[in-house]
N, C-alpha and C positions, 0 to 999 in steps of 0.2 A: 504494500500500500504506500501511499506518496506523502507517509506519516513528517517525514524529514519538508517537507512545505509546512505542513498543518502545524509542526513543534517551534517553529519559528514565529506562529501566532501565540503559543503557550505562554503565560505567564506576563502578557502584554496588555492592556489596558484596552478595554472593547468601548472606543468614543462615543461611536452612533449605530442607531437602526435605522436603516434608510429603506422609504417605500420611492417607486420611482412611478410616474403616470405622467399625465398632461392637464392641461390646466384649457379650459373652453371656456368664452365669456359671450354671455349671453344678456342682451340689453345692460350692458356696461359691469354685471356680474359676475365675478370668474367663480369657475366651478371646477374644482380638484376631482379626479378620476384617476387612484391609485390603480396600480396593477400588482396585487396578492401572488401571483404566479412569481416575481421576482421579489428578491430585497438584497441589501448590501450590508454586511457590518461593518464598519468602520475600526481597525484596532493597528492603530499608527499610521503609518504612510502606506498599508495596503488594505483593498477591499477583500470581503468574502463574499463572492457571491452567492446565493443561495435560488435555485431555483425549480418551482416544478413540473414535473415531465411525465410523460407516460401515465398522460390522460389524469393527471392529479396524482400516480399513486408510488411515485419515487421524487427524490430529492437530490439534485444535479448542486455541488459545490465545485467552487474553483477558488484559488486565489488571482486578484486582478489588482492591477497600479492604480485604478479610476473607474469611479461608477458607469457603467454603459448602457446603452439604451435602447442593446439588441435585443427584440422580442417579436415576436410574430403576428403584431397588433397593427394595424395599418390606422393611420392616424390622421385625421381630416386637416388638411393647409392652412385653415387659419388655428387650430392647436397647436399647443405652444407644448415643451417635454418639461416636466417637474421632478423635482426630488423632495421629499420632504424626512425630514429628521423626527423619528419616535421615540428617541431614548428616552425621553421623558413619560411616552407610553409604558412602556414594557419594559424601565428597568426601576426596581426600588427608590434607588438613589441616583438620576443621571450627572450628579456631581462630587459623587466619589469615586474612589480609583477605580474600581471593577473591571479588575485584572482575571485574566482569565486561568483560572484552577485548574481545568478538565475541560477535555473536549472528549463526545460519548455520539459512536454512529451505531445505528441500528440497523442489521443486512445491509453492509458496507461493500463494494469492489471498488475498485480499482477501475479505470476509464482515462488512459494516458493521463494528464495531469490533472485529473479532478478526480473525485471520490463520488458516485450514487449510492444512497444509499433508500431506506426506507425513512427514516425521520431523524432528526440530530440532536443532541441538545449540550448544551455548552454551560457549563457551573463557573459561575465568579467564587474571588475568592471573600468575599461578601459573608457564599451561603445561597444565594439564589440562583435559581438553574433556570436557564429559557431553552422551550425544548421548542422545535421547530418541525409542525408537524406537515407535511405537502398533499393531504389526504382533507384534508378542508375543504367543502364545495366549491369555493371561490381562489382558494391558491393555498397559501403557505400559510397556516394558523400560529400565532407565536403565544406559549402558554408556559404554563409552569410544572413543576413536578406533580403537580395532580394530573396532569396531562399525559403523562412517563404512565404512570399506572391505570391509565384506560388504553393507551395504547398496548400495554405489553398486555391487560386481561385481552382485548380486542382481538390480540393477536398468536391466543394461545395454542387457537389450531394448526399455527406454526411455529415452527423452532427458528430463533432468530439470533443473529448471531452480534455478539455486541462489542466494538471495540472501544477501547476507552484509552486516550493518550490526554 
């Protein structure tokens, strides 16, 4: 596995949760249109991509320099591409360190430099775990450790195999 990428994010500070969409403005009103299927964390000078595939029901990671804005969504010419920052959603504290502990994949391979896996979740060293699930009707559900334990009962009629760096 391309654990020696993934170990170079360990123990480094996770800045942002980034959703990416487009921004439509309607009678002088803009309107944010995240896209769930993708997201980015932010932990120093590089992105994790995170994204879902195979119809919702794996989980495409990469590491990347910069957020990108390839997706398979065809997008009308007067929308404009957004990012929006959710650390403040989905992290406890997004003003402490929250350095990252553990990173834990679920039905993990290998995919030249990315890892698929079935769902991921990543423990700061906090205490809080965001588990990242691509099995969401809409894309990439970002939950907590109660989320770990409806996945794993969810998934007991298979054996799953778990790697954790």
């Amino acid at each position: 596995m391309t654990d020696n990428i993934w170990n170079t994010i360990k123990h480094k500070k996770l800045d942002d949760i980034i959703h990416i969409g487009v921004v439509d403005f309607e009678d002088k009103i803009a309107e944010v249109t995240t896209f769930h299927t993708h997201l980015f964390l932010e932990v120093g000078q590089v992105f994790v991509k995170l994204e879902s595939i195979e119809q919702y029901s794996r989980l495409k990671t990469s590491i990347t320099k910069e957020v990108d804005f390839t997706f398979d969504f065809e997008i009308e010419e007067e929308m404009s591409l957004c990012k929006y920052s959710a650390a403040n959603v989905y992290m406890t504290s997004s003003l402490a360190d929250n350095k990252i502990d553990s990173i834990t994949f679920y039905g993990a391979e290998s995919v030249s430099n990315q890892i698929e896996c079935l769902a991921l979740s990543i423990k700061l060293d906090n205490g809080q775990v965001l588990f990242f699930d691509p099995t969401y009707l809409f894309g990439i559900k970002v939950g907590s450790i109660k989320e770990i334990d409806k996945f794993i009962e969810n998934s007991s009629n298979h054996e799953i195999s778990i790697t954790k760096l």
